[in-house]
N, CA, C and O atoms as a DFTB+ gen file, in Angstrom:
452 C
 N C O
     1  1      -7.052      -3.672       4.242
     2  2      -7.279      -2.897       3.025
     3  2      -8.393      -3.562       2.234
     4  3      -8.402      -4.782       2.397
     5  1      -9.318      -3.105       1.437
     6  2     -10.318      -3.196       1.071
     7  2      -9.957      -3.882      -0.023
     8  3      -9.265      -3.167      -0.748
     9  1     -10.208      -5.503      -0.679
    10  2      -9.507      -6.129      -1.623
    11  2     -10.447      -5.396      -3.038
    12  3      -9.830      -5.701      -4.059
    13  1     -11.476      -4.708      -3.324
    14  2     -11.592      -3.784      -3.582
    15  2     -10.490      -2.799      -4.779
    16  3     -10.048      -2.768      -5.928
    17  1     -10.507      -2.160      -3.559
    18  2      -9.042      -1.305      -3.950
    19  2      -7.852      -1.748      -4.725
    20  3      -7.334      -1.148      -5.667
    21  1      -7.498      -2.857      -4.211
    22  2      -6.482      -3.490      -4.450
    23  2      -6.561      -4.242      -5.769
    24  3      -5.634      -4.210      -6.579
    25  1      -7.604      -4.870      -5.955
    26  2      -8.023      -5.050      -7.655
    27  2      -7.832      -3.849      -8.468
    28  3      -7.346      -4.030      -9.584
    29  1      -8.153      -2.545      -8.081
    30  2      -8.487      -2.120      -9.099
    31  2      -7.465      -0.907      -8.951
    32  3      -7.776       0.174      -9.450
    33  1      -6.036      -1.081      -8.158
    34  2      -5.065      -0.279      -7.952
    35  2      -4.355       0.299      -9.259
    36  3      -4.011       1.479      -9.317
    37  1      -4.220      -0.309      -9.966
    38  2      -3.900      -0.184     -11.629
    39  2      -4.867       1.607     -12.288
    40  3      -4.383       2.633     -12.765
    41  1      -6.303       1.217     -11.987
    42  2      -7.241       2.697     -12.350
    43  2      -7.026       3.454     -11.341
    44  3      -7.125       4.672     -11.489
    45  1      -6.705       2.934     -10.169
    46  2      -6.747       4.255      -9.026
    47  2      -5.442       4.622      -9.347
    48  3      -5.413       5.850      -9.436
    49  1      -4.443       4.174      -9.543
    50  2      -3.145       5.056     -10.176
    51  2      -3.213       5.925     -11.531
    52  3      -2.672       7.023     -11.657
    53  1      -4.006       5.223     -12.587
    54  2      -4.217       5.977     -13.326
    55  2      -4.957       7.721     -13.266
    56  3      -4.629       8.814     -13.730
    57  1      -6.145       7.177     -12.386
    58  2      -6.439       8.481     -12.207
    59  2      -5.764       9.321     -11.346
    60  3      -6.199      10.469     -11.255
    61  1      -4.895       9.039     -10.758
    62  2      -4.445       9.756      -9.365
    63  2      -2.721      10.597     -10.653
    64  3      -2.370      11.773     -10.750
    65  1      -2.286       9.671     -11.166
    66  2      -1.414      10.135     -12.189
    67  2      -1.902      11.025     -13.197
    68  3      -0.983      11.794     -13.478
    69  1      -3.145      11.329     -14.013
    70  2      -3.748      12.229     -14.661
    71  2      -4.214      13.466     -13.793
    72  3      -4.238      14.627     -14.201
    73  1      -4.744      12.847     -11.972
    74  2      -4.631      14.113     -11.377
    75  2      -3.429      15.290     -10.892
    76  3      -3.509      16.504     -10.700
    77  1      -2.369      14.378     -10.805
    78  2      -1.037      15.067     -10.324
    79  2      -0.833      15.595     -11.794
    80  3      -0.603      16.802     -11.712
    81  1      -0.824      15.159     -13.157
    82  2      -0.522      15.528     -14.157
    83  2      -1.052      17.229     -14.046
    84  3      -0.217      18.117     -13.875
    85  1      -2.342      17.490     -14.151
    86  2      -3.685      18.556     -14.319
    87  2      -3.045      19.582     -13.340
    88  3      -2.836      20.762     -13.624
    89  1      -2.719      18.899     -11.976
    90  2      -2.242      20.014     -10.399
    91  2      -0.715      20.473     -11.123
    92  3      -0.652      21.679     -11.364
    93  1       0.296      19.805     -11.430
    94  2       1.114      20.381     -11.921
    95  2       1.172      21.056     -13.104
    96  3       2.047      21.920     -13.149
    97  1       0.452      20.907     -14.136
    98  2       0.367      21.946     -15.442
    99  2       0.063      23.012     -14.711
   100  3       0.976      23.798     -14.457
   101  1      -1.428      23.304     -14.157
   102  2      -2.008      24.347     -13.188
   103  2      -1.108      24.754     -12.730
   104  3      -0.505      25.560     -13.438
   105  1      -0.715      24.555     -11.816
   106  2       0.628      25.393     -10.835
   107  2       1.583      26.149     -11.480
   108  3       1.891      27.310     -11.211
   109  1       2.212      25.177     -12.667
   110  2       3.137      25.644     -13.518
   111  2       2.115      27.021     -14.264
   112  3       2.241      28.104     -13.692
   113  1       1.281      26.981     -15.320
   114  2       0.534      27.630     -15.725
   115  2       0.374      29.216     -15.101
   116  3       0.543      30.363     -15.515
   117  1      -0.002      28.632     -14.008
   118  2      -0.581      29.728     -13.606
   119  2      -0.212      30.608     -12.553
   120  3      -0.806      31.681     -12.459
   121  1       1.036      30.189     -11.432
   122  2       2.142      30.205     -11.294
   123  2       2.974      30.929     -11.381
   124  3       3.233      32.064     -10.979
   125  1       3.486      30.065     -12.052
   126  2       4.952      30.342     -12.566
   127  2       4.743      31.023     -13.926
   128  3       5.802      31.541     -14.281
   129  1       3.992      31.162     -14.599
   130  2       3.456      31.758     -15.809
   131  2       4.185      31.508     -17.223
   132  3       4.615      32.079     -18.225
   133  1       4.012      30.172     -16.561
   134  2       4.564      29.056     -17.731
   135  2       6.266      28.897     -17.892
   136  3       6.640      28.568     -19.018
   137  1       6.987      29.039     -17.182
   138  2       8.403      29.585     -17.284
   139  2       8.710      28.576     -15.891
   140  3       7.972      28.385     -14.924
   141  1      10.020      28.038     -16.163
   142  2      10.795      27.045     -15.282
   143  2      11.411      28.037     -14.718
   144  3      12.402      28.524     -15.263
   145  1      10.980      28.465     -13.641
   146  2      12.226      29.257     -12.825
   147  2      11.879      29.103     -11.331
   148  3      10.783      28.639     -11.018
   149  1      12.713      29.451     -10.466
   150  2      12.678      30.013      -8.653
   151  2      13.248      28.342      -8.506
   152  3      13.727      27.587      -9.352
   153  1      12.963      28.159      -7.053
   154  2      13.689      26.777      -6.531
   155  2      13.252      25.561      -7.686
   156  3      12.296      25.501      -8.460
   157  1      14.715      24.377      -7.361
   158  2      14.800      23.396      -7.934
   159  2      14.570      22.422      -7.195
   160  3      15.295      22.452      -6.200
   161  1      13.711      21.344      -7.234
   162  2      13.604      19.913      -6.144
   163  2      13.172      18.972      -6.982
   164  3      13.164      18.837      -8.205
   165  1      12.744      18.227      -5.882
   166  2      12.000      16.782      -6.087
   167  2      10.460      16.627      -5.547
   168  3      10.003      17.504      -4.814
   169  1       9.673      15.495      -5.922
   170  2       8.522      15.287      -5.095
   171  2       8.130      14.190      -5.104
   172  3       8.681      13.729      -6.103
   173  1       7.383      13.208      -4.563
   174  2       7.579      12.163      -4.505
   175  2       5.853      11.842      -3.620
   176  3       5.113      12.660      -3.073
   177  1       5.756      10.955      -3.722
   178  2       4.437      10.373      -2.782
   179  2       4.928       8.669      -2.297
   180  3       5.201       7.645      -2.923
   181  1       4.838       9.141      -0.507
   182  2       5.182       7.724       0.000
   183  2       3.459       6.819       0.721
   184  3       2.533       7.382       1.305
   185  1       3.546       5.847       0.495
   186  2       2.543       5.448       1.102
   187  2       3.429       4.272       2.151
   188  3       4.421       3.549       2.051
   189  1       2.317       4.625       3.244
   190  2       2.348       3.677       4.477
   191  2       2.212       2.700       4.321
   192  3       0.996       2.508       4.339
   193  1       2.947       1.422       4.079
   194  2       2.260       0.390       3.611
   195  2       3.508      -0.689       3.946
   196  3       4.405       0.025       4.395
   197  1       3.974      -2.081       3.933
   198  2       4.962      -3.049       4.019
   199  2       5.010      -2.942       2.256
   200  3       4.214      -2.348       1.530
   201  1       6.220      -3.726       1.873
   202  2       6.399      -4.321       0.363
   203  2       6.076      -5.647       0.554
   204  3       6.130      -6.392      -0.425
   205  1       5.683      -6.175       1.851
   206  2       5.769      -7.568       1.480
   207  2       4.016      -8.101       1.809
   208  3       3.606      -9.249       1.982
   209  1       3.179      -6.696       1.811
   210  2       1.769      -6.680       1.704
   211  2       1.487      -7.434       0.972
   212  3       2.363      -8.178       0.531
   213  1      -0.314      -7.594       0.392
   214  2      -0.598      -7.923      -1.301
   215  2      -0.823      -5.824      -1.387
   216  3      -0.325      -5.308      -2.387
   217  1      -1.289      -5.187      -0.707
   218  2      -1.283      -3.590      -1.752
   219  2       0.034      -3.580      -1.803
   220  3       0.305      -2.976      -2.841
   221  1       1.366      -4.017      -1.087
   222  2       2.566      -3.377      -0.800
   223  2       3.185      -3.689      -2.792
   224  3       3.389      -2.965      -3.767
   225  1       3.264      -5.175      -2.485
   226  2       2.994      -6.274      -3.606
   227  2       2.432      -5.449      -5.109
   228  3       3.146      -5.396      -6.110
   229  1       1.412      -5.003      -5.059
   230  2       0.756      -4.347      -6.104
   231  2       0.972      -2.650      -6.432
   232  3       0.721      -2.127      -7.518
   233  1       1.457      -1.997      -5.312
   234  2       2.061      -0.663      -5.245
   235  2       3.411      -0.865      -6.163
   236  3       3.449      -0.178      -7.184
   237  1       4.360      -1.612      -5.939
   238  2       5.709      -2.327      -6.594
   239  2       5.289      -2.777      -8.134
   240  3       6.126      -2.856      -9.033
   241  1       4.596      -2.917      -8.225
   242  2       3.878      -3.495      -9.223
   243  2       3.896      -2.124     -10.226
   244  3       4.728      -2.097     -11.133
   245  1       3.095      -1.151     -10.069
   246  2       2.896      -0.077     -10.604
   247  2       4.128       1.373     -10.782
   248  3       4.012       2.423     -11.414
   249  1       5.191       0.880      -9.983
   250  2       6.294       1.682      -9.872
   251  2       6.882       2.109      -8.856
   252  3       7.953       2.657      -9.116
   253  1       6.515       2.063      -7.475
   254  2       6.807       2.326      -6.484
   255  2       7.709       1.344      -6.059
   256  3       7.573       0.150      -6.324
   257  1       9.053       2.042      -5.101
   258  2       9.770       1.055      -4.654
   259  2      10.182       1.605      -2.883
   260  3       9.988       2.638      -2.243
   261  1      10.666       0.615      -2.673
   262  2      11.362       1.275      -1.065
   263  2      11.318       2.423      -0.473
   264  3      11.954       3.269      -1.102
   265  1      10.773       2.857       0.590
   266  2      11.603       4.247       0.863
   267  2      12.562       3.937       2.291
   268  3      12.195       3.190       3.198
   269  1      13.727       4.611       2.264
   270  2      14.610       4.940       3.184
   271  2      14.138       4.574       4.524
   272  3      14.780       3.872       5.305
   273  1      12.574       5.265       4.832
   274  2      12.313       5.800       6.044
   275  2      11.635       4.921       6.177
   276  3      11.306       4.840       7.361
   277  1      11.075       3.920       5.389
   278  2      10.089       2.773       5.685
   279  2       8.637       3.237       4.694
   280  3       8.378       4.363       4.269
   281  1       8.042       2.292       4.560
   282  2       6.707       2.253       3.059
   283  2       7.362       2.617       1.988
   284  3       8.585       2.754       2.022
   285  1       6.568       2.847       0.772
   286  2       6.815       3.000      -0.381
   287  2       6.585       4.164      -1.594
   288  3       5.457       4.500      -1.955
   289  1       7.438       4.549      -1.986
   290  2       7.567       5.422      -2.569
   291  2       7.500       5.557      -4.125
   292  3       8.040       4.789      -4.920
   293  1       6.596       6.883      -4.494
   294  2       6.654       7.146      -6.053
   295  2       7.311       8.531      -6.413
   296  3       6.632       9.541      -6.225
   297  1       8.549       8.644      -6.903
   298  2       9.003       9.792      -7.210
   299  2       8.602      10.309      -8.328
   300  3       8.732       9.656      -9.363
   301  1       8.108      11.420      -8.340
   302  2       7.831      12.566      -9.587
   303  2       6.557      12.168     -10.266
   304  3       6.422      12.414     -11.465
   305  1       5.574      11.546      -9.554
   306  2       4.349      11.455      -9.855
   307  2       3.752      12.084     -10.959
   308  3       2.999      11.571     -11.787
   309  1       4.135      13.185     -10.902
   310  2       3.253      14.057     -12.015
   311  2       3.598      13.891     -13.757
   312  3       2.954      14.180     -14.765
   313  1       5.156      13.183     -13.481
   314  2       6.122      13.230     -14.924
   315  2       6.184      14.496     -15.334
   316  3       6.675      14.744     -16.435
   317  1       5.623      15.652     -14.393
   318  2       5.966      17.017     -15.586
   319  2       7.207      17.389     -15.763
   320  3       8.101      16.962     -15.033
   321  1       7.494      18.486     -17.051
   322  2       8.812      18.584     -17.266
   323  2       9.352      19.180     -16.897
   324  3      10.068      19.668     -17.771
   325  1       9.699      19.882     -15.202
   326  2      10.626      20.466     -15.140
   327  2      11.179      20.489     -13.957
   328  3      11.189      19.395     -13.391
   329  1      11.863      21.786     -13.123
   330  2      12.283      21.332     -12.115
   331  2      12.262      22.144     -10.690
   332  3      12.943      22.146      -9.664
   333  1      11.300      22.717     -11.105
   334  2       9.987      23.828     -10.370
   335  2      10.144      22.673      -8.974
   336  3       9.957      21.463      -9.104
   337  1      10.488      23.285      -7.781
   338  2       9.641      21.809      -6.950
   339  2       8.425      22.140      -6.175
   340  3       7.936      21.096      -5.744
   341  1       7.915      22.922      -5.916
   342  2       6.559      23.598      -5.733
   343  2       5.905      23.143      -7.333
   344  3       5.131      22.208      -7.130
   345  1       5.939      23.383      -8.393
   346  2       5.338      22.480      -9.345
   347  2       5.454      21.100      -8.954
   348  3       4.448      20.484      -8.602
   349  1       6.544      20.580      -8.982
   350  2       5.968      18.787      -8.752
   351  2       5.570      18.842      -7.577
   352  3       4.626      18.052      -7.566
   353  1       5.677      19.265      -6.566
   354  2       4.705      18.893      -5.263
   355  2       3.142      19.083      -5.413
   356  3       2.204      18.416      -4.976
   357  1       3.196      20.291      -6.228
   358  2       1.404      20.046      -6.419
   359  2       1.114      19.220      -6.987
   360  3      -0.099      19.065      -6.851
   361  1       1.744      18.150      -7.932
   362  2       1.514      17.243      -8.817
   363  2       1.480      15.890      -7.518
   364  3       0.507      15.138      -7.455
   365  1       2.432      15.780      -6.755
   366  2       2.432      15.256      -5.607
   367  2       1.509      15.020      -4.771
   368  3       1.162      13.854      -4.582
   369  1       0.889      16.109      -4.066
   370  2       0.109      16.159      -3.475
   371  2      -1.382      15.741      -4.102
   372  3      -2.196      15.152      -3.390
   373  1      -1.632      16.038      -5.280
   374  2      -2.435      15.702      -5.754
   375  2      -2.365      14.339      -5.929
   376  3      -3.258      13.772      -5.299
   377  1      -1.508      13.453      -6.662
   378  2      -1.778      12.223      -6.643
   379  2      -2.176      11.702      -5.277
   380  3      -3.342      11.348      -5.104
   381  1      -1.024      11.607      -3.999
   382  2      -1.388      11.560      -2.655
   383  2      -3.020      11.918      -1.958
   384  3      -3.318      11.408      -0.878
   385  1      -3.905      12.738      -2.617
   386  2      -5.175      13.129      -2.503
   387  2      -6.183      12.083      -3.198
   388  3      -7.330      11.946      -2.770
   389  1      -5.660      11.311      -4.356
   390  2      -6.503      10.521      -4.516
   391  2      -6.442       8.930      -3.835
   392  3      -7.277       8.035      -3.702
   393  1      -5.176       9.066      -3.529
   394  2      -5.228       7.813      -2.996
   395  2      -5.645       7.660      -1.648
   396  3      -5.905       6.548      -1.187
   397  1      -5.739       8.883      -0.876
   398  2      -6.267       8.684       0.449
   399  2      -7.793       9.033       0.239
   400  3      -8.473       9.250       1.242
   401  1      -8.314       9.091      -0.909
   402  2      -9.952       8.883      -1.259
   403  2     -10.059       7.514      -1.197
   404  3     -11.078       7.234      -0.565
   405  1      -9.511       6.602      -1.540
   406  2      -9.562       5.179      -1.971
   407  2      -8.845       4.595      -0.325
   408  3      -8.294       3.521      -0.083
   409  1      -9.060       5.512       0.394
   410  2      -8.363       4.595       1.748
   411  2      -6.999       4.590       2.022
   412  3      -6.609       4.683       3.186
   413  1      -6.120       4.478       0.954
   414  2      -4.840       4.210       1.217
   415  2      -3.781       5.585       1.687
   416  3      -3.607       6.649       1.094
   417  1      -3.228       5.125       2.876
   418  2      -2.373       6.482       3.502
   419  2      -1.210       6.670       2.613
   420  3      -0.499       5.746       2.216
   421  1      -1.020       8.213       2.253
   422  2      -0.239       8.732       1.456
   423  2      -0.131       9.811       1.855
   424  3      -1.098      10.371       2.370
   425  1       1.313      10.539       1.711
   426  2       1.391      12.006       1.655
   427  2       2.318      12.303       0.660
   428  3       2.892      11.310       0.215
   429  1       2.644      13.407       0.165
   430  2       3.478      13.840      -0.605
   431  2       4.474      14.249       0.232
   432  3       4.412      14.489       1.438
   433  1       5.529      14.314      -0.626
   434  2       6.982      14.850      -0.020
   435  2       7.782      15.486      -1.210
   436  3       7.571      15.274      -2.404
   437  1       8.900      16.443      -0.577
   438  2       9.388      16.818      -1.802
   439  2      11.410      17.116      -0.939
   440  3      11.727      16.892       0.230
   441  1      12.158      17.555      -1.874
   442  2      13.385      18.653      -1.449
   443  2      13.687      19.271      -2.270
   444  3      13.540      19.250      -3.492
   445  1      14.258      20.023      -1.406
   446  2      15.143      20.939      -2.677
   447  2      15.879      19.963      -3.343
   448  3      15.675      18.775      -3.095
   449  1      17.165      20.512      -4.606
   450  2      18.160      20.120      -5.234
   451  2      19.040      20.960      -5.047
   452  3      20.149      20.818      -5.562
């Protein structure tokens, strides 16, 4: 991993969190037409990575913890408020989009509730 990156993982979350923020208003917005309704879930962005990395190390750092299945996980990326899960997945996916600009493997994930 590009030590790079890894310095400056702190702004690449920031922006990647203001982008999932923007994808989920949008979705919701425009959408759903501003109204919490249809399926309820979760969403989450896991990255490929060990915890006992220095990114793994610095991912933990920023909020991410364990996942189940192996690498590390950020649930509800976007913080939006509701419980749309096609809204937080676009918020999802979007964060997951910036971080695989910056190199680092990510995808979004979501479930129902």
């Amino acid at each position: 991993m590009n030590m790079l990156v890894i310095d400056n993982l702190e702004s690449i979350h920031n922006e990647a969190t203001q982008a999932a923020e923007a994808a989920a208003r949008e979705f919701f917005d425009e959408k759903l037409g501003g109204r919490d309704q249809y399926a309820c879930g979760f969403a989450w962005v896991t990255v490929i990575e060990k915890a006992s990395t220095r990114l793994g190390r610095r991912l933990k750092e920023i909020g991410f913890r364990k996942a189940y299945g192996g690498g590390l996980q950020l649930w509800d990326p976007s913080r939006f408020p509701c419980q749309n899960v096609d809204t937080l997945e676009a918020g999802a996916r979007a964060y997951a989009d910036v971080l695989r600009k910056y190199g680092i493997q990510a995808y979004a994930g979501s479930r129902l509730d």
